[in-house]
C-alpha positions as CSV (number, residue, x, y, z in Angstrom):
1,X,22.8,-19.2,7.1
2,X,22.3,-21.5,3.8
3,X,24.6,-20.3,1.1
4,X,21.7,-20.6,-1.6
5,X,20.3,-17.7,-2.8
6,X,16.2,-17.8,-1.5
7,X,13.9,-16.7,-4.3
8,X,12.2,-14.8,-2.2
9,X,12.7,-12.4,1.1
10,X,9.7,-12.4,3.4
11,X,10.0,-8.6,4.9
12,X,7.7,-8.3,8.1
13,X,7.8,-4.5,9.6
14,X,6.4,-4.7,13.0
15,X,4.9,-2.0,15.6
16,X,3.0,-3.2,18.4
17,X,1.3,-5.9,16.8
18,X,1.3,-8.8,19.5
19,X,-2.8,-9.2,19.6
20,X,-2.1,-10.5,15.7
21,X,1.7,-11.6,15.3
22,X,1.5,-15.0,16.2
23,X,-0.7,-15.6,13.7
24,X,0.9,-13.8,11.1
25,X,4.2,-16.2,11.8
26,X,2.2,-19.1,11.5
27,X,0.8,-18.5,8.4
28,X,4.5,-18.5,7.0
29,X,5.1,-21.9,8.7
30,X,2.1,-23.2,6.8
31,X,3.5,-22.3,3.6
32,X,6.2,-25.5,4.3
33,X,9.9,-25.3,2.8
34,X,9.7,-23.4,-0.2
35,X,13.0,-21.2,-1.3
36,X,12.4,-18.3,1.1
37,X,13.9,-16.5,4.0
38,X,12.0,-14.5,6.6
39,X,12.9,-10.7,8.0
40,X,11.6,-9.5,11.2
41,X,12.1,-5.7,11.3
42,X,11.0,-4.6,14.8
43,X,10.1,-1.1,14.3
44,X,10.8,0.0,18.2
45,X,7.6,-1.6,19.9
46,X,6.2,-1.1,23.6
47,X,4.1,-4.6,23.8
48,X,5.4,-7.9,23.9
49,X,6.2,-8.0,19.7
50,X,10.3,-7.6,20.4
51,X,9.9,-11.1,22.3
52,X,7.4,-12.9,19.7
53,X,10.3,-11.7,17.1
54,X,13.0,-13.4,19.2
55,X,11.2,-16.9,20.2
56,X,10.4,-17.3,16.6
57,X,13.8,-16.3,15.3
58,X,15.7,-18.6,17.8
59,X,13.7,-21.5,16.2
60,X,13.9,-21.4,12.6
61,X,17.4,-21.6,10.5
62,X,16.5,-18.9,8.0
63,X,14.6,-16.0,10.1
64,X,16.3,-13.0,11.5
65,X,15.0,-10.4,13.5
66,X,16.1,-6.8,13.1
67,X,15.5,-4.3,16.6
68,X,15.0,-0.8,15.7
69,X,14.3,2.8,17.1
70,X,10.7,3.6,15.8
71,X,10.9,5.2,12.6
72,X,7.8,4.3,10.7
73,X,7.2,1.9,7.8
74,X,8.8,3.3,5.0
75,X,12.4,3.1,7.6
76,X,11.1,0.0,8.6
77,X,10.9,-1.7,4.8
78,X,14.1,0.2,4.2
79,X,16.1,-1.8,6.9
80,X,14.5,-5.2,6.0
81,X,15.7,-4.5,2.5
82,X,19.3,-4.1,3.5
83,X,19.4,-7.2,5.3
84,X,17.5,-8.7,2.3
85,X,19.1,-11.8,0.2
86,X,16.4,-12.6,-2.0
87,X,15.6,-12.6,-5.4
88,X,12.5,-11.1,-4.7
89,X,10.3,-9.2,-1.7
90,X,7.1,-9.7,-0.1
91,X,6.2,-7.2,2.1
92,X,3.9,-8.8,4.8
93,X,2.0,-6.5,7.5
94,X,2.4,-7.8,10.9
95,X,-1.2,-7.8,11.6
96,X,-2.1,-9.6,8.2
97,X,-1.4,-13.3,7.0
98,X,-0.3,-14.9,3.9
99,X,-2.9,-18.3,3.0
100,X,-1.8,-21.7,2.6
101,X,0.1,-22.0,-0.7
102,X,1.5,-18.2,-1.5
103,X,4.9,-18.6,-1.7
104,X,4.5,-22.1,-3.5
105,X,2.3,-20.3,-6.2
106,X,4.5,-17.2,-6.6
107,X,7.7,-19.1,-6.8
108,X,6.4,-21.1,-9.7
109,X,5.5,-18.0,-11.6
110,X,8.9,-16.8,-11.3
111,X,10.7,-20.1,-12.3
112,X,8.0,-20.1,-15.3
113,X,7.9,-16.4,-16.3
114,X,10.4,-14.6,-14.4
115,X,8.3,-11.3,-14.2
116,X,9.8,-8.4,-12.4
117,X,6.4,-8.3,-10.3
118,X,4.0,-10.8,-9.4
119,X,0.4,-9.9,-8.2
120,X,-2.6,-11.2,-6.4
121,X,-5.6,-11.4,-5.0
122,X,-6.1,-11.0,-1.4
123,X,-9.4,-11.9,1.0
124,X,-10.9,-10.1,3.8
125,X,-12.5,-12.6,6.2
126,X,-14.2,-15.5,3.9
127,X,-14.6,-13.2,0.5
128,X,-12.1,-13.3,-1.9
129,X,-11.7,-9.8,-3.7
130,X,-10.2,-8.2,-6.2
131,X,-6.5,-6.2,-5.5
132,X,-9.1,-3.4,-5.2
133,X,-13.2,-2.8,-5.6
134,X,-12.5,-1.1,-8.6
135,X,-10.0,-2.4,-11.0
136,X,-9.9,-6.0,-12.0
137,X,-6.8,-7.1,-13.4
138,X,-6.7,-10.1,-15.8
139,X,-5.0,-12.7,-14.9
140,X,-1.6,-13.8,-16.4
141,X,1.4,-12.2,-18.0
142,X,1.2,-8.2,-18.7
143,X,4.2,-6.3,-20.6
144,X,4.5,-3.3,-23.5
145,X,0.9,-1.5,-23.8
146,X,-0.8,-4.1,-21.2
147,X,1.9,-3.4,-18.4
148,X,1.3,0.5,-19.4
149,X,-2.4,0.0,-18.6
150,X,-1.7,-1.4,-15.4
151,X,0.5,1.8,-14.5
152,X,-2.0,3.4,-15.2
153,X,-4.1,2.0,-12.5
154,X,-1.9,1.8,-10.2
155,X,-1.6,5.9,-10.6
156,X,-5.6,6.0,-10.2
157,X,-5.0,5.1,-6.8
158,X,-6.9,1.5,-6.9
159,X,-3.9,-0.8,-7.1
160,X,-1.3,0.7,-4.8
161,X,-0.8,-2.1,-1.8
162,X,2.5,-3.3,-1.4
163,X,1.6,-6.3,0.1
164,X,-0.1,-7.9,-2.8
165,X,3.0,-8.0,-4.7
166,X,6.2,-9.5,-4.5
167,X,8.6,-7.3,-6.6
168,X,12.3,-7.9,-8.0
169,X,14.5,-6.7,-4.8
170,X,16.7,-4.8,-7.5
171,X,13.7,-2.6,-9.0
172,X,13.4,-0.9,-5.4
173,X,14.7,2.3,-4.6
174,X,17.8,3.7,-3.5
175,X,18.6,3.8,0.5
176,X,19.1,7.2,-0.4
177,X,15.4,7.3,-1.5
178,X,13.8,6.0,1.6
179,X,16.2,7.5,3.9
180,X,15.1,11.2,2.3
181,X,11.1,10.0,2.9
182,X,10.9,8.5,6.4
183,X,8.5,9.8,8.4
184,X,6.0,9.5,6.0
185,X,2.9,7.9,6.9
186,X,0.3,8.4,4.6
187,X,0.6,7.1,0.8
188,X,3.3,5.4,1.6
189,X,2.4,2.5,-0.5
190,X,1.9,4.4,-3.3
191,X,5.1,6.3,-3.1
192,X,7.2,3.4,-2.8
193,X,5.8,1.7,-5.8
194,X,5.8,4.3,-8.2
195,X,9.5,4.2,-8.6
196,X,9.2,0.4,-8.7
197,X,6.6,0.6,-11.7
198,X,8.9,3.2,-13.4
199,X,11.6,0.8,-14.0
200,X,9.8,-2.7,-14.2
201,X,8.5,-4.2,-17.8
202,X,6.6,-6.7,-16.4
203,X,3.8,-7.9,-14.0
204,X,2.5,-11.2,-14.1
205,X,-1.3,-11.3,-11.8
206,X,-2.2,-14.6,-10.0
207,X,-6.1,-14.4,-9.7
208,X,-6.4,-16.2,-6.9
209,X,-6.4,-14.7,-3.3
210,X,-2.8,-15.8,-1.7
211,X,-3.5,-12.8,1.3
212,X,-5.3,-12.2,3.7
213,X,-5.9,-8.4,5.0
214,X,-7.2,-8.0,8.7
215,X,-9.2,-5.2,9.2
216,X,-9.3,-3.6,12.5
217,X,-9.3,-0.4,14.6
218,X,-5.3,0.2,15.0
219,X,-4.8,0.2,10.8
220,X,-8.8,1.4,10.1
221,X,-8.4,3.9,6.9
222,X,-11.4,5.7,8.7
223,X,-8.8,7.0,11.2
224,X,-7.5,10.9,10.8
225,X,-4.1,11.6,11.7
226,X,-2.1,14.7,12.2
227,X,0.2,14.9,8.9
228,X,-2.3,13.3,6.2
229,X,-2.9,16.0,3.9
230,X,0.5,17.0,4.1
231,X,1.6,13.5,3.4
232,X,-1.0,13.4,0.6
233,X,0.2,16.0,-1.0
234,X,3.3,15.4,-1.1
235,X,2.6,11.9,-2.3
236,X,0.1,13.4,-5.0
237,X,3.0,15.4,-6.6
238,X,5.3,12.3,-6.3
239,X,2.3,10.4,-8.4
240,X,2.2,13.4,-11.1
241,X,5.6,13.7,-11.8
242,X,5.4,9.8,-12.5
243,X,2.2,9.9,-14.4
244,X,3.4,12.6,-16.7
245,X,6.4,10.5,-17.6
246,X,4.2,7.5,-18.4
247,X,1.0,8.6,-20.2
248,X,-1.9,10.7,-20.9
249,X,-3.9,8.2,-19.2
250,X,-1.3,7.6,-16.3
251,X,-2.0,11.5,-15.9
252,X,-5.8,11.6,-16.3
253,X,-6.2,8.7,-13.8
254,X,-3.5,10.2,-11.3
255,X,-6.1,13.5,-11.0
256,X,-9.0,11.3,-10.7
257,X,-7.4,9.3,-7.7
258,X,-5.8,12.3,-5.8
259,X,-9.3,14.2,-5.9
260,X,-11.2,11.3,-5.0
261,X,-8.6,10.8,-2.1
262,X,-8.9,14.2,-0.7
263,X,-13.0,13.1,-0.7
264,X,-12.3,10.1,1.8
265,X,-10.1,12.2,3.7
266,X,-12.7,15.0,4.1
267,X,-15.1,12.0,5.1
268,X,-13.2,10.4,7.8
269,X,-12.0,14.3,9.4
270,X,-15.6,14.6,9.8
271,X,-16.5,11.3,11.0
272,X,-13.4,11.3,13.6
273,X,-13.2,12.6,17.3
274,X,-11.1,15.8,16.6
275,X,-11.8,19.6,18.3
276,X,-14.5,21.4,16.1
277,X,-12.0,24.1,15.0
278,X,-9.4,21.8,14.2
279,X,-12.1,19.8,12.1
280,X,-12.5,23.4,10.5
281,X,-9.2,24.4,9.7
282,X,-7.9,20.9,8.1
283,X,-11.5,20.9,6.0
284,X,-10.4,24.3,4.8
285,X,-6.9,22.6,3.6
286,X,-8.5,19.8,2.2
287,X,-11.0,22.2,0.4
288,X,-8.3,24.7,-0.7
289,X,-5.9,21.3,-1.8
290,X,-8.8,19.7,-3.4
291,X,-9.9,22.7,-5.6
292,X,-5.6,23.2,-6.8
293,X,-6.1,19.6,-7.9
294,X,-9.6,19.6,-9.3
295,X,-7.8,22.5,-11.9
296,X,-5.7,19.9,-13.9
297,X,-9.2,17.7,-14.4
298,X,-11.0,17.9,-17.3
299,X,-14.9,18.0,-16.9
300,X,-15.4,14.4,-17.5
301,X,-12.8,13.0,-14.7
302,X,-14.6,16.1,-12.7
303,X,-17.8,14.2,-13.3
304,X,-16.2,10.9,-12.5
305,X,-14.8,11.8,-9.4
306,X,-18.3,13.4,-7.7
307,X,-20.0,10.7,-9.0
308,X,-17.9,7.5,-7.4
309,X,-16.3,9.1,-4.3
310,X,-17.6,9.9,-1.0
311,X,-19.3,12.9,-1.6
312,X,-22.5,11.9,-1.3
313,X,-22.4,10.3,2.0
314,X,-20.2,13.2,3.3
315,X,-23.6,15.7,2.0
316,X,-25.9,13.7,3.5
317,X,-23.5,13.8,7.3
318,X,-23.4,17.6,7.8
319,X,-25.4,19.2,5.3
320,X,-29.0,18.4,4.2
321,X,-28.6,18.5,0.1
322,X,-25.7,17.2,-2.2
323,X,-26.1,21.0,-3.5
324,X,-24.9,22.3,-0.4
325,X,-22.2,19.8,-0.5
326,X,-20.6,21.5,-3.7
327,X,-21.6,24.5,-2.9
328,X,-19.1,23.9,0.8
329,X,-16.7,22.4,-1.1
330,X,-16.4,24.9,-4.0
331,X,-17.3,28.0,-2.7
């Protein structure tokens, strides 16, 4: 192991990922030399990942492979950030990639700026896009009230991947704090950022696409799983107890996110392959959750929320009228 300190920590958590794998490790080849060490965290997989993890490790000086009981993401971050040596983290998903030049770019914004967060754009297929389809973050350095503002996205919900970030390995949580959340496996993201943002002062945003996301039927956000709402909730009151520390606006954007969340998961329980009566009982959760939530919003978020999430293609799937939508929803 090379007695330099890497800049960055390349954290890979992996689950039965072998279709996509190989080319996730190639795409950190491409990115040549740089100052940068790579962390295989094999989260207890069935397919032929565990042996991908070890034929790549065997090869390369400054990649380690960690095996692992399956324990979920969140346990699986926690470990790679133990073994961690880095200055910084990158959390890459096994199924994604990083494009040609990440680590190069990012490295020189933290010899130039040394921002506890660096940010970027990321593609899906051939079309670059912004960190999310509704916020655009401008591009360069963002501290006191500009770093504020970008809290406050990140608490509307539209800025919350981990993967388009490499963060200051000493801004993460506690072991502790991971170790009292695993098992969680919706939000996750969005929990384990918000005590990131809490203690960082800066972000700096490269807008350029250094990532690219692979979309496909194993990590499809149109997928409903046992333990979302309760996940969501839990996360939601993670996000206010943040938000109110932080800002009016923090809080105002945290309601407007966590309602429009409980929209798209009311969408995809309906669109899913679940019993009727189970469909029934977790819409009458998400319906009883939504309205507790909906309480803390003034009229104009109310407004805002109807008006951008995915209520109106969940009217038009069970019901013939938006007005029966509400009136399902509120009644």
């Amino acid at each position: 192991m090379h007695d330099e300190t890497p800049d960055i920590s390349i954290v890979v958590p992996v689950y039965n990922t072998e279709r996509f794998l190989p080319a996730c490790l190639e795409s950190i080849d491409i990115q040549g030399t740089g100052s940068f060490e790579v962390i295989l965290v094999d989260d207890g997989s069935t397919d032929g990942s565990p042996e991908i993890c070890d034929a790549y490790c065997d090869k390369r000086e400054r990649a380690f492979v960690i095996h692992k009981d399956n324990e979920g993401l969140l346990a699986a971050r926690r470990d790679g950030l133990r073994e961690a040596s880095g200055r910084y983290i990158l959390s890459l998903d096994s199924d994604d990639a990083l494009l040609e030049g990440c680590i190069k770019k990012v490295c020189d914004v933290i010899a130039s700026t040394g921002a506890d967060i660096i940010s970027f754009d990321f593609t899906m297929g051939l079309m670059p896009i912004k960190p999310s389809l509704k916020v655009d973050i401008c591009s360069g350095m963002h501290t006191g009230e500009s770093f504020n503002a970008v809290k406050s996205l990140l608490c509307g919900c539209d800025f919350n991947s981990v993967w388009n970030k490499v963060i200051r390995r000493d801004l993460f949580a506690s072991d502790e704090w991971y170790s009292k959340r695993v098992g969680l496996m919706h939000g996750e993201d969005l929990c384990q950022l918000l005590p990131v943002f809490d203690v960082a002062k800066s972000l700096f945003h490269i807008d350029e696409p250094l990532y690219y996301y692979r979309q496909h039927d194993a990590n499809s956000t149109k997928q409903f799983k046992e333990g979302q709402i309760t996940d969501w909730s839990f996360v939601s009151d993670e996000l206010i107890r943040y938000a109110s520390e932080w800002s009016s606006d923090s809080v105002k954007n945290a309601n407007r996110g966590i309602c429009r969340h409980y929209c798209d998961l009311d969408e995809v329980l309906w669109h899913c392959e679940v019993d009727k009566e189970v469909k029934r009982q977790f819409d009458k959760t998400i319906k009883s959750e939504y309205q507790r939530r909906i309480s803390n919003c003034p009229d104009y978020i109310h407004s805002l929320v109807l008006s951008n999430c995915s209520i109106v293609s969940f009217a038009a799937r069970h019901i013939l009228s938006s007005f029966k939508c509400l009136r399902r929803l509120f009644l």
